[in-house]
C-alpha positions in Angstrom: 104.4 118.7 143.9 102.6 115.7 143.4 99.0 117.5 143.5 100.1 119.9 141.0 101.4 116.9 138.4 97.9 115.0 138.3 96.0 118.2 137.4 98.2 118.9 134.5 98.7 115.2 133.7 94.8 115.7 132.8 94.5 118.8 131.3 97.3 116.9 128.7 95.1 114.0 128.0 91.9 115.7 127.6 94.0 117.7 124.9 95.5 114.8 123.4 92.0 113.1 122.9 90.9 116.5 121.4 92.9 116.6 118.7 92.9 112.9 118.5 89.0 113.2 117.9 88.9 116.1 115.6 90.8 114.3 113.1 89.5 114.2 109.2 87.0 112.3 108.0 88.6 112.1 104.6 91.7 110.7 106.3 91.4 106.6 105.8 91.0 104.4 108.8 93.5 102.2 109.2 93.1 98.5 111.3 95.9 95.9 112.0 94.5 92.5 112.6 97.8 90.2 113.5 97.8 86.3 114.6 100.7 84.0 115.1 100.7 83.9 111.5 100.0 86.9 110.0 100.2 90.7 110.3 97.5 92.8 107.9 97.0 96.7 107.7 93.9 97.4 106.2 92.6 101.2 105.1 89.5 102.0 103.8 90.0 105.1 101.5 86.6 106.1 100.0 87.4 109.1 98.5 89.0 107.1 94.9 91.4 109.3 92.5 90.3 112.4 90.6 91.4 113.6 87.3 89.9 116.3 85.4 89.5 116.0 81.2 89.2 119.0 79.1 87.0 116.5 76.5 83.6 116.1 76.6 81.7 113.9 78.8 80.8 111.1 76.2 84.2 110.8 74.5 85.7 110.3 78.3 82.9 107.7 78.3 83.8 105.9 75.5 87.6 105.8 76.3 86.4 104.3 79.9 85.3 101.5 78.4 88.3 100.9 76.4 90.5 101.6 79.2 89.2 98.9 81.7 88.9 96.4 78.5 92.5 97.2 77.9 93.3 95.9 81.8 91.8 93.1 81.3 88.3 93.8 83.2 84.9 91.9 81.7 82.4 95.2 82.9 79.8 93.9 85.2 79.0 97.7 85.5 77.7 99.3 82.8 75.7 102.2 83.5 75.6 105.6 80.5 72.7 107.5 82.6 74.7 107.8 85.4 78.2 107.3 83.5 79.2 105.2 85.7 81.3 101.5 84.9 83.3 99.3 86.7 83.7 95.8 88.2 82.4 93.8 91.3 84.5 90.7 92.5 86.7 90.7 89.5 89.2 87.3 90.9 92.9 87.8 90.3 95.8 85.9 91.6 99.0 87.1 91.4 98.8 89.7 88.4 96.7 92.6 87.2 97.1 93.6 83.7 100.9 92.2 83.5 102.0 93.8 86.9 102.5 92.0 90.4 99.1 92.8 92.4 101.9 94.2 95.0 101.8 97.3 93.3 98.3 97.8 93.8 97.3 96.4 96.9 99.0 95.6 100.4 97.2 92.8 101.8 99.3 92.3 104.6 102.0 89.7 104.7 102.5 86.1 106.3 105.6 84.1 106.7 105.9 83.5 103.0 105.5 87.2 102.0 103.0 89.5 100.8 99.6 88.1 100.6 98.3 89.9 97.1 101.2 87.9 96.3 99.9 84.7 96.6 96.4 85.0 97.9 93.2 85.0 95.5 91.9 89.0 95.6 88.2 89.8 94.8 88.5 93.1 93.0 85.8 96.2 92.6 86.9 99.2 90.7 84.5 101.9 89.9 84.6 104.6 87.8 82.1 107.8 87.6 81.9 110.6 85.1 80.5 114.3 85.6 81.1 117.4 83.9 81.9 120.5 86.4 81.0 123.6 86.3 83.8 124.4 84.0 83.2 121.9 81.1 85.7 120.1 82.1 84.8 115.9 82.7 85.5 114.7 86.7 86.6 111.6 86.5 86.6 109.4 90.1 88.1 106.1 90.4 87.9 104.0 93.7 89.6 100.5 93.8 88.8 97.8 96.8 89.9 94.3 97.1 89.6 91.3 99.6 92.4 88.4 100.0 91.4 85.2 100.3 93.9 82.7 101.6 94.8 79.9 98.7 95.6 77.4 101.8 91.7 77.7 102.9 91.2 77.8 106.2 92.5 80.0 109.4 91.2 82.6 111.4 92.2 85.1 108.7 91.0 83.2 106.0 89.4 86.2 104.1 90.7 90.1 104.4 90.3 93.6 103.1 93.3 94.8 101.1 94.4 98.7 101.4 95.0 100.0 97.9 98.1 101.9 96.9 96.6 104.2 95.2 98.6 103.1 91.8 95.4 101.1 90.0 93.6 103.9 90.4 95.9 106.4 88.8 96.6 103.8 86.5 92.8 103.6 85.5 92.4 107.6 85.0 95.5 107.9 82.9 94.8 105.2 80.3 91.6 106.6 79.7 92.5 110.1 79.5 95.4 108.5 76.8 92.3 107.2 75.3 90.1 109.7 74.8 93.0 112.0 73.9 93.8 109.7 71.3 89.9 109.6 70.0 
């Protein structure tokens, strides 16, 4: 009996691992990094939010702008050949354009809560524009952020944030309100 159980003992692992390992790239990776102090999940999703606009290309554009104004972002990203904008290291504590940074990022929590909730976050949001095949404009947004402690110090002292998805839904549909409104 005990011959038989080791051979399909392996032939279940090997499976396992298989399916483990043909997994999705698109899925996002996800890492926990935990001390005595603090537990963080962090996910890197590259793949951003689409939306597709039945408005031209450079009316999107122009509502872009407007849009990541309208949040409160000072553009360090500026490009119209490419039509591409957005924002590198952008510092926020506590807030993002009146809402808790809670709803946008999960940074992991410590013993005194959430840390988008009291940490300092280096945001990057970027936006690019394309027209499909269809006429239609592509618009991709993709939001990152890192939390950096406010006590200084620690092991942990500086981490990436996984995103919830909402500021970049939140991006797309105030400038598609925008350019609709045009």
């Amino acid at each position: 009996m005990r011959r038989l159980f080791r051979p399909c003992l392996l032939a279940v692992t090997v499976c396992v691992e298989a399916c483990a390992s043909g997994a999705s790239s698109a899925t996002p990776s996800n890492r926990v990094f935990a001390d005595d102090q603090t537990i963080v999940r962090s996910s890197v999703d590259t793949r951003g939010r689409e939306a597709y606009i039945d408005l031209p290309l450079d009316r999107v554009w122009t509502a872009a702008l407007a849009a990541y104004r309208e949040l409160g972002f000072d553009l360090t990203v500026v490009d119209s050949k490419s039509h591409q904008i957005g924002v590198v290291n952008a510092v926020r504590t506590r807030v993002l354009a009146d809402q808790p940074l809670t709803r946008f990022f999960d940074c992991g929590g410590s013993f005194s809560g959430p840390r988008a909730a009291s940490d300092r976050l280096l945001v990057t949001a970027s936006t690019v524009m394309s027209t499909d095949e269809k006429g239609r404009t592509v618009v991709r947004t993709s939001v990152a952020a890192t939390s950096t402690s406010s006590s200084g110090g620690g092991a942990h002292d500086s981490l990436p944030c996984a995103t919830t998805g909402s500021l970049e839904a939140r991006i797309n549909n105030l400038l598609t309100t925008r350019a609709v409104q045009q």
